[in-house]
KOLLO-924639 format. One record per residue (C-alpha): y, z, x. Coordinates in steps of 0.001 Angstrom, whole numbers, padded with zeros to 6 digits, always signed. Each point is the difference from the previous one (the first is absolute). Layout:
! KOLLO-924639
YZX ...
This chain:
! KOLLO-924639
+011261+028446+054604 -002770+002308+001090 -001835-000311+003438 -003827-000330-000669 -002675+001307+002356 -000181-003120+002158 +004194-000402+000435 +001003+003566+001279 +000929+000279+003884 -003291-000078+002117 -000337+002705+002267 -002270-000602+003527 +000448+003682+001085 -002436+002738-000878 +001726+003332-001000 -002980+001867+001072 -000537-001163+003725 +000500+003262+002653 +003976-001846+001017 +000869+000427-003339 -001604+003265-001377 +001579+001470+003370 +003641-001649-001590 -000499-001454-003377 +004116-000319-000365 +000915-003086+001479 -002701-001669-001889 +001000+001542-003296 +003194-001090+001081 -001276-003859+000175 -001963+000300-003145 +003043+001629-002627 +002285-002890+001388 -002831-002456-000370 +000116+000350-003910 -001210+002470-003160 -003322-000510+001280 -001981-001802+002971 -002802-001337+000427 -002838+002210+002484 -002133-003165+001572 -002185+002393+001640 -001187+001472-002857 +000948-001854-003199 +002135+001754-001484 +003332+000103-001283 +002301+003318+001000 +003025+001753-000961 +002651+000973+002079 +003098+000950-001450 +001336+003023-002142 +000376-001213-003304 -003034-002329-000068 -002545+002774+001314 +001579+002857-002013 -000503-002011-003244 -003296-000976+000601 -000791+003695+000397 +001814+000707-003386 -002071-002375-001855 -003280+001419+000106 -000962-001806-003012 +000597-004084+001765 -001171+001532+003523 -003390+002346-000138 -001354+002459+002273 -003325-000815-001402 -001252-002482+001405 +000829+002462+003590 +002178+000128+002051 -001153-001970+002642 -000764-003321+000941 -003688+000187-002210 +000670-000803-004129 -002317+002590-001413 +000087-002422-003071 -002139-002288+002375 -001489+002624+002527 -000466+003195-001960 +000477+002840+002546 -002485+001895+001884 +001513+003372-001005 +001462+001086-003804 +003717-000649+000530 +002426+002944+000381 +003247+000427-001602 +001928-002572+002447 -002236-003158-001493 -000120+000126-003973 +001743-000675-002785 +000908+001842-003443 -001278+001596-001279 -001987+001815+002069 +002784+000019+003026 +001627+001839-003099 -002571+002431-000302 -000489+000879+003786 +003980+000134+000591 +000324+002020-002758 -002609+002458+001563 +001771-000503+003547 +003032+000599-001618 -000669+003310-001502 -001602+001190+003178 +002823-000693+001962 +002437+001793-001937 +002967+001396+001310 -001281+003163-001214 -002997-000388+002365 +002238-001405+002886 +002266+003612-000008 -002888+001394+000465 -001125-001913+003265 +003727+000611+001289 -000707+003118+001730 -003471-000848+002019 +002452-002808+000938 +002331+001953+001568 -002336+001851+001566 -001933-002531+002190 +003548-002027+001054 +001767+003223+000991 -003629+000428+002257 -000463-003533+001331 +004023-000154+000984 -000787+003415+001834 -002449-001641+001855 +001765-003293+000580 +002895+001712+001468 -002116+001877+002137 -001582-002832+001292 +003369-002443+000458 -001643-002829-000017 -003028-000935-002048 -001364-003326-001607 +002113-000369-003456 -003113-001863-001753 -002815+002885+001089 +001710+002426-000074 +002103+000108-002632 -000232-002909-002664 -003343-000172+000141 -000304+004465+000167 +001925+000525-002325 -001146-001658-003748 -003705+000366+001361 +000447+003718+000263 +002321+001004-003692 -000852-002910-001724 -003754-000081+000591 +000651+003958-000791 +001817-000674-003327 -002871-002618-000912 -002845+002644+001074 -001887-001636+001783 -001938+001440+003005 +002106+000288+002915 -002759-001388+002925 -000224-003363+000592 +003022-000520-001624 +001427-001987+002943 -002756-001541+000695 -001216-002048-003152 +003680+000191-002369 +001775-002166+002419 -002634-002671+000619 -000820+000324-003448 +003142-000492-001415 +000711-003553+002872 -003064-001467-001068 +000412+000299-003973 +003419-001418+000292 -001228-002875+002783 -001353-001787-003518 +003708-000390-001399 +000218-002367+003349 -001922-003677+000956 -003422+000852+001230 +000626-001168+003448 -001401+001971+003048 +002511+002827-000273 -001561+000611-003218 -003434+000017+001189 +000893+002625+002757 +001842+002222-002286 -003324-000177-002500 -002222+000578+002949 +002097+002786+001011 -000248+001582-003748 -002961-000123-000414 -001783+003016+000582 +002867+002322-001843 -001322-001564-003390 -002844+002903-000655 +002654+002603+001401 +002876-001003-002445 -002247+000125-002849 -001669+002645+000557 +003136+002242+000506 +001764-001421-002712 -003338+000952-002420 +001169+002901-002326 -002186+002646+001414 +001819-000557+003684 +003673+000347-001350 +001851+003296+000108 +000259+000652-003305 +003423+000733+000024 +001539-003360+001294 +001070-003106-001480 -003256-001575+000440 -001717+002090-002268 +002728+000114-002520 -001077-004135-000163 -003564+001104-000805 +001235+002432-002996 +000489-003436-001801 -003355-000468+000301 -000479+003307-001795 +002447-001099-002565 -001929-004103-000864 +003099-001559+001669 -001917-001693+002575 -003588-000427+001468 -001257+001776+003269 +000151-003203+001456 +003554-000396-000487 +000818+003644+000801 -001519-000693+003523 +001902-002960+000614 +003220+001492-001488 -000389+002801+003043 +000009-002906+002506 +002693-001332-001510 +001910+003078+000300 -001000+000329+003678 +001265-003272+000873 +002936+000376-001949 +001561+002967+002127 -001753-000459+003026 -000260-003739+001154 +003202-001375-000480 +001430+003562+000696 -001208+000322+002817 +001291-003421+001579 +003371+000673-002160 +000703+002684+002075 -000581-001658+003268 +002106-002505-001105 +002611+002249-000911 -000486+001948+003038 +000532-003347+002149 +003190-001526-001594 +001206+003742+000434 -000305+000385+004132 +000741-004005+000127 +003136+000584-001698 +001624+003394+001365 +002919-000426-001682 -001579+000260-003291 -001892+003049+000580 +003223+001632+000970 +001282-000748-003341 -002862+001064-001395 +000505+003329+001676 +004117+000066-001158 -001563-000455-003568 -003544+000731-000372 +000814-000813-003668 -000899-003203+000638 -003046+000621+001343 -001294-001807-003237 +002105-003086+000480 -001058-000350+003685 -004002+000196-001288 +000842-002783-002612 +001634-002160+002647 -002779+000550+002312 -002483-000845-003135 +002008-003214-000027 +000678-000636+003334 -003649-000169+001386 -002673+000050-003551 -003394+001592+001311 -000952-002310-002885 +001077-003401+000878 -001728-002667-002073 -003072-000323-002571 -001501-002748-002923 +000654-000416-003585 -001351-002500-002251 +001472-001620-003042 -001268+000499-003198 +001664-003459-001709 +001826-002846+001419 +003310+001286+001176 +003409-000814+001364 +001233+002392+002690 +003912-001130+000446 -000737-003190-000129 -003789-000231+001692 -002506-000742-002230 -003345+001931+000594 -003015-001015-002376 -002308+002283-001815 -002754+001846+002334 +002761-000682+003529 -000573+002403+002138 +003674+000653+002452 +001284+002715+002171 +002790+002414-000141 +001378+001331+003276 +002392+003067-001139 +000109+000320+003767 +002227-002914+000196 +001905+000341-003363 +000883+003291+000998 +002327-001620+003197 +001338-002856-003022 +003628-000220+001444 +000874-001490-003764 -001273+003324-001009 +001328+002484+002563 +002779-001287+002068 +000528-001808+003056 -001188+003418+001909 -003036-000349-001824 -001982-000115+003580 +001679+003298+001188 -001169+003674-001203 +003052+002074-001856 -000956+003547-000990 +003192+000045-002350 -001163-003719-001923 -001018+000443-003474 -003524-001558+000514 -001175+000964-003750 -002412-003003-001352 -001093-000788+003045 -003879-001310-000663 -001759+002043+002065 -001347+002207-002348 -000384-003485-002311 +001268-000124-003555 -000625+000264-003406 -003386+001035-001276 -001762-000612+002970 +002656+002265+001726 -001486+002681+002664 -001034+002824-002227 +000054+002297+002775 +003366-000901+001602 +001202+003755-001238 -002687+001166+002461 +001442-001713+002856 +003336+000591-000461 -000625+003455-000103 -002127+000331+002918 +002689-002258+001946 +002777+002255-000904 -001620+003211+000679 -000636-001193+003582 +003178-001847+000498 +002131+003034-001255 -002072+001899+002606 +000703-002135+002847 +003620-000921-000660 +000758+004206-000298 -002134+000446+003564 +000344-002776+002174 +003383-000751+001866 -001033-003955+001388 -003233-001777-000458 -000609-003019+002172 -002401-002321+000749 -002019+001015+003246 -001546-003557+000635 -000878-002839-001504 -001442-000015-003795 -003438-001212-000581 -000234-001832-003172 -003032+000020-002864 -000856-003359-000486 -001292-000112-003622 +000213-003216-002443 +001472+001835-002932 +001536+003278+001713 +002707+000173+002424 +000363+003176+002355 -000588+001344+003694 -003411+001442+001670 +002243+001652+002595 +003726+000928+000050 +000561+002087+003218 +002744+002776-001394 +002647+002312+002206 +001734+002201-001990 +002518+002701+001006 +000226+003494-002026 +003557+000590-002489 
């Protein structure tokens, strides 16, 4: 018998006070055992919790739309204030732009950004070693996609740090309950609007880097101007947002765990596996809205037509059904393919190649130079309603 709206397990807590952004675990903890789905008092809304439920309402783009947005706001009702980018339509034009995303990010055109790569990590470990100790989230996860991957993109290199970061926290404060977090984070945005769009116009792009190779389909009647420009945010927050809280992430499991970044140093072939499992361990992205298209049944909860419900990949990502008893521990050598980070099927991060790239450029570079890494006092984290990551991770590291 399926559970309708008004019989699944009612949930008091809110997922997005500061207790539980700080640890969201226990909680996710409380809401997989509670059921398939729960019910959010606070804000009226059913969520989704464990693997198999979340993953295949991410494969079924077709029963659960992007849309209507991502966020709490149905588009259908409250048509946006902005055109929507990639992350919040439908086919076929999320066809069209992937297909131009796609293309740009080619492997052909990630070889080619290999090298600059390389370049910048083998500088910024230089100077990271010199130093000893340095802030992990300043000076390195947050130094190190703004420099090569705002590079790669072409956009203008001042103000990068400035308006990119701020930029990129308030556009993805909408996948999150407009609370006052999400007010501060808008606030806080604001006044990088006119710089992002101006930098990302075609006349401000190097025309060598990938953001101009999304205005060529311009050139070519694949898409608008309109859609070029937001295609070029897009790629910016698709190898620079999440990437740069990915590696923080990764960073911190690493010196909490010292043990595992030996092993990564006995084997830096799996450098790859221990970016995955830190991808799973801690998502940057840890929960956003979809809304269904038709009355559905999601293993046995019934969601009408027009429901709007949250998926927390954040949480399905630590599904012990899924992963193991250990799922609450971070193992460089687990095999954390199909985690949902990244999300899946044809909403799936286009730009995840990007990421991974950048992640093991820099990780290759620090597991060849540094001996230890350990935490030199007590992590700071970035309270965020749909991102998960640190605004400070004091870092000790000792040269190889």
């Amino acid at each position: 018998m399926s559970l309708t709206l008004g019989s699944i397990p009612l949930l008091n807590d809110d997922p997005y006070s500061d207790e539980n952004l700080t640890n969201p675990y226990p909680l996710f903890a409380k809401m997989r055992a509670a059921g398939p789905a729960v019910w959010l008092e606070k804000y009226n809304t059913p969520a989704f919790t464990r693997f198999t439920e979340v993953r295949d309402i991410l494969v079924d783009h077709q029963s659960f739309i992007s849309g209507a947005g991502v966020g709490p706001r149905n588009f259908h009702h409250e048509p946006p204030w902005r055109k929507p980018g990639i992350l919040e339509v439908d086919p076929p034009m999320h066809t069209q732009l992937r297909a131009v995303m796609s293309d740009v990010i080619s492997p052909r055109n990630l070889r080619a950004l290999r090298a600059g790569f390389q370049e910048f990590a083998t500088s910024l470990v230089d100077r990271i070693l010199d130093e000893r100790e340095f802030d992990g989230v300043g000076d390195l996860s947050e130094a190190f996609p703004i420099r090569v991957f705002g590079d790669a993109v072409g956009i203008p290199r001042q103000g990068r740090a400035e308006n990119l970061l701020p930029h990129g926290a308030m556009n993805f404060a909408n996948f999150g309950p407009e609370d006052a977090r999400y007010a501060q984070f808008t606030s806080a945005g604001a006044h990088t609007t006119g710089w992002v769009a101006e930098n990302c116009a075609r006349e401000n792009l190097d025309p060598n880097g990938l953001g101009a190779k999304i205005w060529a389909h311009v050139d070519a009647g694949f898409i608008e101007s309109e859609d070029a420009a937001i295609l070029v945010r897009a790629l910016l927050s698709a190898g620079l947002d999440t990437t740069v809280i990915s590696i923080g992430n990764a960073v911190q499991c690493l010196a909490a765990n010292p043990g595992q970044w030996d092993i990564l140093r006995a084997d830096p072939k799996l450098i790859r596996f221990g970016i995955d499992e830190a991808l799973r361990y801690d998502a940057p992205f840890q929960s956003f809205f979809r809304t269904t298209s038709r009355a559905v049944d999601v293993h046995g909860v019934h969601l009408p037509a027009g429901s709007k419900l949250i998926v927390f990949p954040g949480a399905a990502n630590r599904d012990e059904q899924r992963w193991g008893a250990d799922a609450d521990e971070y193992r460089v050598e687990r095999d954390s393919g199909g985690h949902l980070t990244f999300g899946m099927g044809i909403h799936q991060c286009v730009g995840q190649p990007i990421s991974r790239l950048e992640m093991e450029v820099l990780f290759s570079e620090l597991v060849k130079r540094i001996k230890t890494i350990e935490l030199a006092g007590e992590p700071q984290p970035f309270l965020h309603n749909t991102l998960r990551g640190w605004s400070s991770l004091p870092l000790r590291v000792v040269p190889a």
